[in-house]
N, C-alpha and C positions, 0 to 999 in steps of 0.2 A: 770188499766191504768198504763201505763209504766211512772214513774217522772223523768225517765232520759231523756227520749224525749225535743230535742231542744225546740220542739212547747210552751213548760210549760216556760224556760225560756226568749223568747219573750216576753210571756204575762207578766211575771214577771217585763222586764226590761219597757212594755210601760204601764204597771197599775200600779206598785209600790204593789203589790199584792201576796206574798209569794205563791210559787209556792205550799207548802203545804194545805195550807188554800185553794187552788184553788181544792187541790183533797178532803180534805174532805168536802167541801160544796157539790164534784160531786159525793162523795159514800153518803153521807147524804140523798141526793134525788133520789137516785139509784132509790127506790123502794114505792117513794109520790106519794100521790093519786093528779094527777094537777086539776083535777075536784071540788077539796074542796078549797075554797077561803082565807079560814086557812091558808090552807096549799102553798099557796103561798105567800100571805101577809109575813107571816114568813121568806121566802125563800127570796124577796124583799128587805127585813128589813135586813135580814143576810147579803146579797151579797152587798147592798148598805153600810151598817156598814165595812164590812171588807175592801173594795174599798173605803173608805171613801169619798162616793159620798151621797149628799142628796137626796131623792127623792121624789117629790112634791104628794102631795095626788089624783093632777090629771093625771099621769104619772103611779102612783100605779092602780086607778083602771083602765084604762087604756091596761094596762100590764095583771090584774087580769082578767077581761073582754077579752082580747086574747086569752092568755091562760084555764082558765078555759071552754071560747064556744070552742076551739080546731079550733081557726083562727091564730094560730101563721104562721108569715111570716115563708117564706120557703126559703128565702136567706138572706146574712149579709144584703145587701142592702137596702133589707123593714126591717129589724131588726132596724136598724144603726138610722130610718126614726123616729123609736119608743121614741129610745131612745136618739135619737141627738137633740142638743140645736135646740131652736125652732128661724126661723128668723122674 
């Protein structure tokens, strides 16, 4: 991944999320098994901790349950549905 890329400092400037930390959370998982529930949980726990966002245990499985049956949404917008405040 190129980190000179503008796209890194957006996210930078609207997460408050060190453009660093953003790439090695994404070479960390380069090569995760998303099938093992571990192995996400983990992933969760990291990306929430370094974003210092909390995330509720029902939002975790959730998430884990998405991803590990291989139903993740396929645009920002059902993504967004996941993880945005609930009304």
């Amino acid at each position: 991944m190129d980190s000179n890329n503008p796209f890194f400092d957006n996210i930078e400037k609207k997460t408050n999320v060190k453009k660093e930390d953003i790439l090695e959370i994404a070479n960390s998982v380069s090569n995760a098994d998303f099938s093992d529930p571990k192995v996400v949980r983990d992933l969760i726990a990291r990306i929430g901790s370094t974003a210092g966002v909390p995330v509720s245990k029902e939002k975790e499985e959730a998430i884990v349950k998405a991803i590990t049956s291989g139903n993740m949404p396929s645009s920002f917008s059902s993504l967004s549905k996941i993880f945005g405040p609930k009304h």
